[in-house]
N, C-alpha and C positions, 0 to 999 in steps of 0.2 A: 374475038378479042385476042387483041396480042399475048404471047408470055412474058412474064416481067423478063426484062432486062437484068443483069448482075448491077451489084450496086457496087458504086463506087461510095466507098467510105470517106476519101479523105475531102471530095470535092462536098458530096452532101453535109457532112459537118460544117464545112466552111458556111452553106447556106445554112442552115439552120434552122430548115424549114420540112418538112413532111408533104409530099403531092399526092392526097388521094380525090377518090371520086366517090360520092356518096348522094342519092335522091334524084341524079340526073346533072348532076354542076360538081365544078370541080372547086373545091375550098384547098385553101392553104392554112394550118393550123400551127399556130407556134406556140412550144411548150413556156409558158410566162415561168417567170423566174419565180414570181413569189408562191403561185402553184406549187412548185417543186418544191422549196423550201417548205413549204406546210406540209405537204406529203413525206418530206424527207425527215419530219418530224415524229411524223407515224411509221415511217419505216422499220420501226423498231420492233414495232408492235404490229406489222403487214408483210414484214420481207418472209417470201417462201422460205420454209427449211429447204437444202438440196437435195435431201433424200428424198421429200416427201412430193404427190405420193409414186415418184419412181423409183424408187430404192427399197423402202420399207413395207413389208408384207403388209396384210389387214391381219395381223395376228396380235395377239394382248402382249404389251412392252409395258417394262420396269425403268426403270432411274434408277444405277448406282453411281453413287457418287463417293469416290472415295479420296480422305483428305491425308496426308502424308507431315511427319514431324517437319519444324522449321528448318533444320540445319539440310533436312532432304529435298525439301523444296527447292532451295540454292543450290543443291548440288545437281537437280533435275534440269534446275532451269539455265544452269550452267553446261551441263554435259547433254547435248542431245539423244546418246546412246544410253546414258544410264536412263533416261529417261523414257526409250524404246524397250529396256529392258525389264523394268517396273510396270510398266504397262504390258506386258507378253503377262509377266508374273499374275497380274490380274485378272487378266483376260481368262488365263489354265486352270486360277483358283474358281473363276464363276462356272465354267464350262465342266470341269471334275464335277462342282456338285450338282451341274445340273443332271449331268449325267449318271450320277447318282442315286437321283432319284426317280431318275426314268427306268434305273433298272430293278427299282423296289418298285416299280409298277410291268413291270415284263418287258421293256423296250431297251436295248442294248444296239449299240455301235451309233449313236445319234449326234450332232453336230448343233453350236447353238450357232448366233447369229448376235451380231451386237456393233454400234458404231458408236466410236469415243472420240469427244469433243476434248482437248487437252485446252484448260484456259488456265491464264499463267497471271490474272491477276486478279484480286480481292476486292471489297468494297468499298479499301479508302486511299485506291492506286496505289497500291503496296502488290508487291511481286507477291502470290502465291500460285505453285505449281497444284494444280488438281485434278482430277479425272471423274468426267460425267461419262456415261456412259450408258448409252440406251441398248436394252436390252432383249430381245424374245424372253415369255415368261413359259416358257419350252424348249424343245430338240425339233429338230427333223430327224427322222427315223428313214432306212431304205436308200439314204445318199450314196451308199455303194452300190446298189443296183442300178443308178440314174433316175428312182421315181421318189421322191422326196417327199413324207408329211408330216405334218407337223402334231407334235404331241404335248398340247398345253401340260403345266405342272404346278404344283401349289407351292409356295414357298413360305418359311416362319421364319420366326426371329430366331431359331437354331441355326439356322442353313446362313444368315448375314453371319451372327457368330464365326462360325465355321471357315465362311470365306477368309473374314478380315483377320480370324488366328492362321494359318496358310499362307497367306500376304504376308503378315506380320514375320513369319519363320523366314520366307525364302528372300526376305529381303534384307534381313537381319546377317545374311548368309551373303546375299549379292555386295552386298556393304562392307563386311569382309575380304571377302576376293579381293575388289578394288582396289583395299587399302582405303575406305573411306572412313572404317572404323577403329574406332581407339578398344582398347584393351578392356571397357566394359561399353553394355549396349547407351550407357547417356551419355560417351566421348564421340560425338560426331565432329570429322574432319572435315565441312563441309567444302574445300577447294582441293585440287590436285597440287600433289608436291611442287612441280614445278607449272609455273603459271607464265605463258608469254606478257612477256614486259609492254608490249602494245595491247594487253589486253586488261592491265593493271585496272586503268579507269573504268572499264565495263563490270569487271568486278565488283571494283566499290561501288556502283549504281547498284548493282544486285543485289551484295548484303546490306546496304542503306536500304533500300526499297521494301525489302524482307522483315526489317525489325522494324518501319517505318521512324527511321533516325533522315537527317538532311548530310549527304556526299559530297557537296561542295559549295561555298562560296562562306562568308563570316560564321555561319551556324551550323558547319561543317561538324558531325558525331553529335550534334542536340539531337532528341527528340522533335517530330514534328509538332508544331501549336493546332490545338485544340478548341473547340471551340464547343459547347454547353453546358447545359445544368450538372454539375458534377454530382455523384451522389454515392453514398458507402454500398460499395458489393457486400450482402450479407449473404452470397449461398458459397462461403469458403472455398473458392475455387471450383466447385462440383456443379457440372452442368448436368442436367437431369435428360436421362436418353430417352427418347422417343421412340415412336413403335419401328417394327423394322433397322434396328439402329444400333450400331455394336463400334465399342470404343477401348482402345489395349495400347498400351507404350506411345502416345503420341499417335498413333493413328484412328481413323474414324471413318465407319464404311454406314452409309445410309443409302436402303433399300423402299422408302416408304409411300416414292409414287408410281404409279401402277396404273395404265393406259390401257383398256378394255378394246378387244376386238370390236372393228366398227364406228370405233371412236376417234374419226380421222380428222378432225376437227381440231380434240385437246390435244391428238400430238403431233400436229401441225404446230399450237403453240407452246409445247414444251420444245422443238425443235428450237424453236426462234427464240426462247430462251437461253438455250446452249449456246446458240450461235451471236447471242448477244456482244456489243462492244465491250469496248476495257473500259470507258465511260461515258458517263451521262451529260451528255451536256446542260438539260433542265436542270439540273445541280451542281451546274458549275458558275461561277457569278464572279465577276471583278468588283470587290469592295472599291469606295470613295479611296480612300489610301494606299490606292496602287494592288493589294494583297490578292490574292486568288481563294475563296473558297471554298469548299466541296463540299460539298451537305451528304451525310448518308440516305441510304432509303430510311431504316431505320435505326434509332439511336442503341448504344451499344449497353450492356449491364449496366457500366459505369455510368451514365448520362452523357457518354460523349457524342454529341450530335453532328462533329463532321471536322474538319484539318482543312485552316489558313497554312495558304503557301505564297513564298516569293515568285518573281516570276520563275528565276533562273532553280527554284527547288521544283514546281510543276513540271520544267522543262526534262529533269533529271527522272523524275517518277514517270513519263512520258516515256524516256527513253528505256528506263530500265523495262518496260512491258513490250518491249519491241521483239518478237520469236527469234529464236537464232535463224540466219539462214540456210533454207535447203531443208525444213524439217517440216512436215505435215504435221497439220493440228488436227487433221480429223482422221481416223483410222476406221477401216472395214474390217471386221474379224468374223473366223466361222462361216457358211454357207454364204455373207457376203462377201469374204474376202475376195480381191481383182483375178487372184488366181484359183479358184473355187471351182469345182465341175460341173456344179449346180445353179451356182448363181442366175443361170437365163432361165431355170424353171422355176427361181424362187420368186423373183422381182417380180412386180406387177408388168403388165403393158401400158407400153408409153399411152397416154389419153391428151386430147386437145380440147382446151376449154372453149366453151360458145361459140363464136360465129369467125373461130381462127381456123377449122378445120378446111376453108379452102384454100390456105396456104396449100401448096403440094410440094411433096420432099423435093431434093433436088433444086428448088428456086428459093425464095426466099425465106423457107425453115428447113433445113437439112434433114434427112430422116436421123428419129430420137432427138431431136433438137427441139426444145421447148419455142413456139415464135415470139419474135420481137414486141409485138402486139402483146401476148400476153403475160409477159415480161414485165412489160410496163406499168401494168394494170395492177399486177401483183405485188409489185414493189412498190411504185409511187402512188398508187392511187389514180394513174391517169390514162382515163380509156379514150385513147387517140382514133381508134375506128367508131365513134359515135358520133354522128353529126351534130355540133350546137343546134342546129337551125333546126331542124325534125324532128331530131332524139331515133332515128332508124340508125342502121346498121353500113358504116362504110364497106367498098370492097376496093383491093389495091389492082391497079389497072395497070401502070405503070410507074418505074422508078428515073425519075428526069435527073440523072447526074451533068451534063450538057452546064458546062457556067453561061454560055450564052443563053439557051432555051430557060434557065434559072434565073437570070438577069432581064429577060423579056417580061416571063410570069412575072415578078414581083414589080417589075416597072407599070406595067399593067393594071396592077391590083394596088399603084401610088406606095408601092413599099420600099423605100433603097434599100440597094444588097447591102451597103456599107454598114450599115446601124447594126445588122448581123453578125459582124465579124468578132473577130477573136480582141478582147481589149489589149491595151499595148502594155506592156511588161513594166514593171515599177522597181528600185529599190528598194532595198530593206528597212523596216525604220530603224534609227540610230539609237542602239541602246547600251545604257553605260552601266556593263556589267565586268564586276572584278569576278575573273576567269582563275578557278584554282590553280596554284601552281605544283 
């Protein structure tokens, strides 16, 4: 058998078509459109985490999640750096106590491990700046010698206390420095003194999107409309804390779920949690009267069960969750950090699911390179090396980039190349919207 050939990307997408060989015949398989779309429905709830499982040890991992006052969020979500430097703050507050209490158990000079998901917006596409954060519920001990192990630890509701008072100080201090803060800790400044005049409009999407008020067009500084059973808040402002769970000046750090070694399964789907969209599309719906809907997951204390939008206010709530550029949303810290001495003894090894391991590095999955095959499988739901016809096992024999040898197959098998192509480019529709001035 020959070695595959390198693929030609741009010629193969144009056919659109996959050549493998599978039971003894060669089938042509094309990914149907409505396939995709139903899988791509499930993708939500299918798509790999990227860590898992080659990033993240088999060691027992926590969930902190920590929620930062409103006027800070705008200013996180505004300034990239302040935003890099809130998050270090975090990161030193978890790491101190773990360390902490690995040396009220004998173990001293130890390193944690943790990757932070930065998502920047809320349930009812309103800008908020927050940090998830997955965590080892231990150290690695021995990382200065090069032989790393890990030493589970127990954690209580003192030790979230503890972090979120720590957070709470040295941010109250970083807020300071900057000039972000007023003369007591509830004057937050949340913009920089001076502000580029081509950046004015991006602004006001942010602090619109934050208080959820509408930035532009007739209902410009309203509140957003509302839509459910309205109903009297009677627990006076007082939200009742939960286990694991600590709340001081506007801030809120929750520690409360907790992924068991072995358990690669649930934090596979805590991953893909984190890694969640800014929206849902199944709760999104275009009312008879032109309006956009959102439906919550769930309804809020008040009874409020989800926010009617114009087009051109959705467009703006859209816009304002957009990352600044150039700024990572996911972050490695501790033993996995990229520049870490340990990191290659801590990760697991790379593993190839089912019947992809004849891929060989080099051809068509590069070593450490998860293959295309199973890629597909994992995300969309579509396992392209199964034969319809037998349900055995395809194997790839060849990759026919060739447009003639590609235009022969499919004339062959009664399929024009043409019906594959790329459809042809459309204008916009015409929409008559008064543009803020």
């Amino acid at each position: 058998m020959r070695p595959p050939r390198a693929v030609s990307c741009s010629v193969w997408s144009r056919a659109r078509r996959q050549a493998v060989s599978g039971a003894g015949h060669l089938q042509l398989r094309r990914l149907q459109s409505r396939s995709l779309q139903r899988a791509a429905a499930r993708a939500r709830t299918t798509a790999p985490y990227p860590g898992y499982p080659r990033v993240l040890p088999d060691v027992p991992w926590r969930q902190w999640v920590l929620t930062v006052p409103v006027p800070l969020r705008l200013a996180m979500a505004w300034d990239p750096g302040l935003l890099t430097e809130v998050l270090t703050i975090f990161q030193r507050a978890m790491a101190c106590r773990l360390r902490l209490l690995a040396r009220r158990k004998g173990f001293s000079g130890g390193q944690h491990a943790a990757v932070t998901v930065i998502q920047r917006f809320g349930g009812a596409l309103n800008l908020n700046v927050h940090l998830h954060s997955l965590v080892a519920d231990g150290i690695w001990v021995g990382v200065i010698a090069g032989a790393p192990r890990f030493v589970p630890l127990r954690l209580r509701d003192e030790d979230v206390t503890a972090v979120l008072h720590r957070v709470e100080r040295r941010v109250f201090r970083l807020m300071v420095k900057r000039g972000l803060l007023g003369e007591t800790e509830d004057e937050y400044l949340p913009t920089a003194p001076e502000v580029d005049p081509d950046r004015q409009l991006e602004l006001g999407l942010f602090e619109a999107s934050a208080t959820l008020r509408v930035a532009t067009g007739r209902r410009a500084g309203r509140l957003v409309r509302r839509v459910g059973v309205r109903r009297v808040d009677r627990s006076d402002g007082v939200r009742v804390r939960r286990r694991m769970q600590s709340r001081s000046g506007g801030f809120d750090l929750h520690a409360g779920v907790r992924i068991g070694r072995g358990q690669r399964g649930r934090l596979e789907r805590l991953g893909r949690y984190l890694l969640r969209p800014a929206i849902c599309l199944e709760r999104l719906q275009l009312r008879d009267d032109g309006l956009y809907q959102y439906d919550f997951k769930r309804p809020w204390s008040d009874g409020t069960a989800g926010i009617v939008l114009e087009p051109l206010e959705l467009m703006e709530k859209l816009a304002a969750l957009i990352p600044i550029p150039r700024a990572n949303l996911i972050r490695y810290s501790g033993v996995l950090a990229p520049a870490s001495s340990v990191r290659d003894a801590v990760v697991p090894r790379p593993e190839v699911e089912g019947d992809c391991s004849h891929i060989r590095p080099g051809g068509l999955a590069p070593a450490g390179r998860v293959p295309w095959a199973q890629l597909l499988r994992r995300t969309f739901l579509v396992d392209v090396l199964r034969c319809a016809g037998c349900g055995g096992r395809r194997q790839i024999v060849a990759q026919v980039t060739d447009p003639v040898a590609i235009k022969a197959i499919l004339d062959h098998l009664g399929m024009a190349p043409d019906e594959f192509g790329p459809a042809p480019a459309r204008a916009p529709p015409d929409l008559d919207i008064e543009w803020a001035s």
